[in-house]
C-alpha positions in Angstrom: 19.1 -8.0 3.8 20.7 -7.8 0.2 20.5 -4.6 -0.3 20.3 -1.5 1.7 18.3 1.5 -0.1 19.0 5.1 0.4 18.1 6.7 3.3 14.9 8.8 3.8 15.8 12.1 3.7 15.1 14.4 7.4 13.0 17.1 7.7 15.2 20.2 6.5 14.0 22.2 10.0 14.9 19.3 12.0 18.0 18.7 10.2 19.2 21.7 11.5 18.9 21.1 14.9 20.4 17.9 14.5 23.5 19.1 13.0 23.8 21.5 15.8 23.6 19.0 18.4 26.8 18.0 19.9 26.2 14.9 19.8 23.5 12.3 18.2 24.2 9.6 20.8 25.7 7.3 17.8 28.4 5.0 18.2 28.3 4.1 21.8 28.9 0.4 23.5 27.6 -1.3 26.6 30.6 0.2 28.8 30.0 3.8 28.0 26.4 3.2 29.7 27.7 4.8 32.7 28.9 7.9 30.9 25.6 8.4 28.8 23.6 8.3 32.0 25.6 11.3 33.6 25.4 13.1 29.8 21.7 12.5 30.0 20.7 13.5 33.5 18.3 16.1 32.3 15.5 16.7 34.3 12.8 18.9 35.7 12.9 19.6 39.3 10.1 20.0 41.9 10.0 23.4 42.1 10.2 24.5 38.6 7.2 22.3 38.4 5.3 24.1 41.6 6.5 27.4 40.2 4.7 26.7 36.9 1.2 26.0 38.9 1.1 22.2 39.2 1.6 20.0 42.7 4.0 17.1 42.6 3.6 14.1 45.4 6.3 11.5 45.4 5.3 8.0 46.4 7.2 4.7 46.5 4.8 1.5 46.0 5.1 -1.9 46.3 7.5 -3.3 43.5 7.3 -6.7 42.2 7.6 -10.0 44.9 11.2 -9.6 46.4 12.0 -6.3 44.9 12.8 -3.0 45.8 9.9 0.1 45.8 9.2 1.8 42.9 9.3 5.3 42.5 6.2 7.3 41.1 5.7 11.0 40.8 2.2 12.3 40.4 1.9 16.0 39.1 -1.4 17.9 38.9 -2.3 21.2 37.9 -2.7 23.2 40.8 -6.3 24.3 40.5 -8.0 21.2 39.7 -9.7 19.0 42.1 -10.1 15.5 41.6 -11.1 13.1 40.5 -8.6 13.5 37.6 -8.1 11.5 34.5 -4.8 10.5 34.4 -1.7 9.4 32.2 0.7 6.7 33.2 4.1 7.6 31.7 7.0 5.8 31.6 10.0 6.9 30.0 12.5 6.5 27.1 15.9 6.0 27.2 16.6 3.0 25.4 16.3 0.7 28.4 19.2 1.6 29.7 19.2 5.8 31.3 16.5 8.2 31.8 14.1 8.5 34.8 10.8 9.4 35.7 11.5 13.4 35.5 11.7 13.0 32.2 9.6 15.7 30.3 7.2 16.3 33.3 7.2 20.0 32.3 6.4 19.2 28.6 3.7 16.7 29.7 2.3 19.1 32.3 1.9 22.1 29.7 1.0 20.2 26.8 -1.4 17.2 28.8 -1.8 18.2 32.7 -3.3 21.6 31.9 -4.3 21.3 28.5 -6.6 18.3 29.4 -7.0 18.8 32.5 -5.6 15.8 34.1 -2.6 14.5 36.1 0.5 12.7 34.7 1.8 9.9 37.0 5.5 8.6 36.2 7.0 5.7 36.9 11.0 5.2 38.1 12.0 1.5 36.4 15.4 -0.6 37.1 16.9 -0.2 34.3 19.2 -2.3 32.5 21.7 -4.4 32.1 22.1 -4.2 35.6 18.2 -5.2 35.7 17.4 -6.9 32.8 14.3 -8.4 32.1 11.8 -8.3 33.4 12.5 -6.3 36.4 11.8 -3.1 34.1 8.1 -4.1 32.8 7.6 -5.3 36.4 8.2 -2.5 38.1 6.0 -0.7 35.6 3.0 -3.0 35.9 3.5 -2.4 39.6 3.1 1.2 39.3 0.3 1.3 37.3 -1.7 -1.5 39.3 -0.8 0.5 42.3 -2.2 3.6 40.9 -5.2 1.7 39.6 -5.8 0.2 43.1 -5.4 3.7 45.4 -5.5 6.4 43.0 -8.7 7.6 43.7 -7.4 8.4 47.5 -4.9 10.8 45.9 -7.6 12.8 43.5 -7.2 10.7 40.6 -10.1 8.5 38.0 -8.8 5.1 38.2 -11.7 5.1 35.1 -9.8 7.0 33.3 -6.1 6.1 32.4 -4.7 6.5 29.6 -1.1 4.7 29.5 1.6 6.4 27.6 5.8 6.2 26.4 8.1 7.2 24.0 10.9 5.3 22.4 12.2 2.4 25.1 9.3 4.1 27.2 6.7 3.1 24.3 7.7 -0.5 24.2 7.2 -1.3 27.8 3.6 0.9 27.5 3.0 -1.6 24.9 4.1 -4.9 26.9 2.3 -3.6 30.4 -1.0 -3.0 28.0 0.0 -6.7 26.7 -0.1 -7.9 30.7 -2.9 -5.9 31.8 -4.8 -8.1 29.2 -3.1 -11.0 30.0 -3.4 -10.9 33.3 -6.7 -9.0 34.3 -5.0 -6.1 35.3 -5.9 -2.1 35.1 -8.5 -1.6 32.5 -7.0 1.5 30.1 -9.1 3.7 27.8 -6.2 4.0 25.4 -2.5 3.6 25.1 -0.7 6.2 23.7 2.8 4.5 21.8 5.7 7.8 21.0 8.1 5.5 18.3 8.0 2.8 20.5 10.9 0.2 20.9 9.0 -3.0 20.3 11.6 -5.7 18.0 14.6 -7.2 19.2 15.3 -8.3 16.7 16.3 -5.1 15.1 16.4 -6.2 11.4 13.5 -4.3 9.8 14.2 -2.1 6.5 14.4 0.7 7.9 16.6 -0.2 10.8 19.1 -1.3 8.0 18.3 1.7 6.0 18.3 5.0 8.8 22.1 3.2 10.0 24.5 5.9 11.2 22.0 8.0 10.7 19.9 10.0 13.3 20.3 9.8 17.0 19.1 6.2 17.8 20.4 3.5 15.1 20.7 0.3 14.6 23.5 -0.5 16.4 22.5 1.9 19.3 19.2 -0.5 19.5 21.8 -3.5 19.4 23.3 -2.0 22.7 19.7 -1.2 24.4 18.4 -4.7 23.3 21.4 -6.3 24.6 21.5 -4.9 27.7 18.0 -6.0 28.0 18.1 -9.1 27.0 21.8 -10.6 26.6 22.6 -13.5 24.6 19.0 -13.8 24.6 18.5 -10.9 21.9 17.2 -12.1 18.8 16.0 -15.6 20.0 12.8 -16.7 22.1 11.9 -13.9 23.4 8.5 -13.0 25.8 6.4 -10.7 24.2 6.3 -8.6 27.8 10.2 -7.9 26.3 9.4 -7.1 23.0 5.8 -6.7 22.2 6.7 -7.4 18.1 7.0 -10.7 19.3 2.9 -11.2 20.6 1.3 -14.1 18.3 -2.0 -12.2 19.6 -2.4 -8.4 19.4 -6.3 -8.7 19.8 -8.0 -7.2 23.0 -5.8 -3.7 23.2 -7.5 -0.6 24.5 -6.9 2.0 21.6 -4.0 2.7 20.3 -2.4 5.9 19.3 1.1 5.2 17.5 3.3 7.8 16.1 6.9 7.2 14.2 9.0 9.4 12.1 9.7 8.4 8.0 13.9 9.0 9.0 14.3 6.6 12.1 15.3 3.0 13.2 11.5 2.4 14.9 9.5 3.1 11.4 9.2 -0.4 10.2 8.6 -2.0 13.3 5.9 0.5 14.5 3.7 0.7 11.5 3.8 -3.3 11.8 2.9 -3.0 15.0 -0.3 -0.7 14.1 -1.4 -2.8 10.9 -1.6 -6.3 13.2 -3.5 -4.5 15.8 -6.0 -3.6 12.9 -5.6 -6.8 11.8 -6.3 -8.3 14.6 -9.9 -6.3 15.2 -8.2 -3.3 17.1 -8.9 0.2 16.7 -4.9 2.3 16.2 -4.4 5.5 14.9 -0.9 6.1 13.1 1.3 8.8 12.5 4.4 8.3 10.2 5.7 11.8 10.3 7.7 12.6 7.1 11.4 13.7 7.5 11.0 12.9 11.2 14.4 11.4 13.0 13.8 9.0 16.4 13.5 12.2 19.1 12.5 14.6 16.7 9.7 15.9 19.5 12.8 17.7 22.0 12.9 20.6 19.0 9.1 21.4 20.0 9.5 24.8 17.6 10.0 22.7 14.4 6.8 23.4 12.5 6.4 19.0 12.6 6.9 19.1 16.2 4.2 21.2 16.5 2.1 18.9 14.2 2.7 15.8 16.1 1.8 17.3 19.7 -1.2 18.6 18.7 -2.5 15.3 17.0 -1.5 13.3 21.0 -3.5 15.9 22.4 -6.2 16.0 20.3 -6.2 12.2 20.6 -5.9 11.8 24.1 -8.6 14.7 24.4 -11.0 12.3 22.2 -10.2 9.5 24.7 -10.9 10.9 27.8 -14.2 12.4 26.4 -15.2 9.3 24.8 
């Protein structure tokens, strides 16, 4: 690019919390993987989960031919009895941290009892000790696993709704591309949270949000890399970076949502226009002021906006 504009401005209540955060995650290189997992080992545990009135059954399923298990977690509300609706989560973490703990208590209050359904997550390999495509692999795996013997664990194979945020969004986006592709799952919708879908990583407002934030450009040059490797930025399958499908045509509906102040804008809102282009039906959400993560400060008043319009979205799929 020739020239690099200003940066869009954050949301004054979420800038707050991000100057109080200790650290944006800015600045980092492929080595200090190892340290960022440790730093990011957040998670909610079994029985906070139970204590709060949901059930939580652990299964490992059959990975992709010649590799390991993969790890799934399925957690219900308590009280309900089946056959539940259900979301297939997979989560962020840029590819290369994170596992499938991640926000289970937010998805339970805010989906599980809310909507009265269960949230499956998937554990992936992650990268670059796995590049691709043993992470979208293990993900398909999961989800045709739970599409093939969910209903003997109280779950609507019917009714799933596939969902991800950030790295977590991307791979939603390039299993909905294989289930397509390759006759797999039918989903009712796919639910995209500032999904990670261009290697390429030379939009506008990748250029623009630089330095800024808590995932930037060149913290997307370290996921992407670790992905990909020399690879990155060259010919690439579309089941690595959806951006990169000639043919977005054929996708269950989409819900995407992207803040204004982030690296993902540009590439998301593309991302939504071909699917409408292409005869799809996708509903976007470019919250103003938003940074990539925004959604972990759930008392910002455009936190609260953005959860209630995935709920009231997935509501309107899983009545629909």
């Amino acid at each position: 690019m020739s020239e690099v504009l200003p940066p869009v401005p954050f949301d004054p209540e979420l800038e707050v919390f991000l100057q109080a955060m200790p650290s944006t995650g800015l600045g980092f290189k492929l080595e200090d993987v190892p340290q960022l997992r440790e730093m990011s080992r957040q998670f909610t545990t079994d029985e906070q989960l139970e204590a709060d009135g949901f059930t939580v059954e652990h299964r490992a399923v059959p990975g992709p031919q010649g590799a390991p298990e993969v790890p799934l977690v399925i957690v219900r509300p308590a009280e309900l009895s089946g056959p539940l609706p259900l979301i297939y989560s997979i989560h962020g973490g840029g590819m290369i941290m994170g596992d499938h703990r991640q926000a289970l208590d937010v998805m339970g209050d805010e989906w599980g009892r809310e909507l009265g359904c269960a949230i499956v997550s998937v554990d992936y390999r992650l990268a670059p000790e796995n590049p691709h495509p043993a992470p979208v692999q293990d993900c398909y795996a999961g989800l045709r696993w739970i599409a093939e013997h969910g209903a003997e664990h109280g779950l609507d194979p019917q009714r799933i709704a596939l969902t991800g945020g950030s790295a977590g969004g991307g791979l939603a986006a390039a299993v909905a591309l294989m289930c397509r592709d390759l006759d797999g799952p039918k989903l009712i919708g796919q639910l995209l949270q500032s999904p990670m879908l261009d290697d390429r990583n030379d939009t506008p407002s990748a250029h623009q949000m630089r330095g800024l934030g808590i995932w930037d450009q060149q913290a997307n040059e370290v996921g992407w890399t670790a992905l990909l490797g020399d690879a990155r930025g060259g010919d690439v399958s579309p089941y690595a970076a959806p951006a990169r499908a000639d043919d977005l045509s054929g996708l269950p509906p989409t819900f995407i949502d992207v803040g204004s102040a982030e690296t993902f804008r540009d590439e998301d809102v593309a991302y939504a226009t071909r699917i409408w282009q292409a005869g799809g039906i996708a509903e976007l959400h470019v919250w103003p002021g938003g940074f990539h993560g925004f959604r972990m400060f759930p008392d910002a008043q455009l936190s609260k906006s953005a959860a209630a319009a995935r709920t009231d979205w997935l509501r309107r799929i899983f009545q629909s």
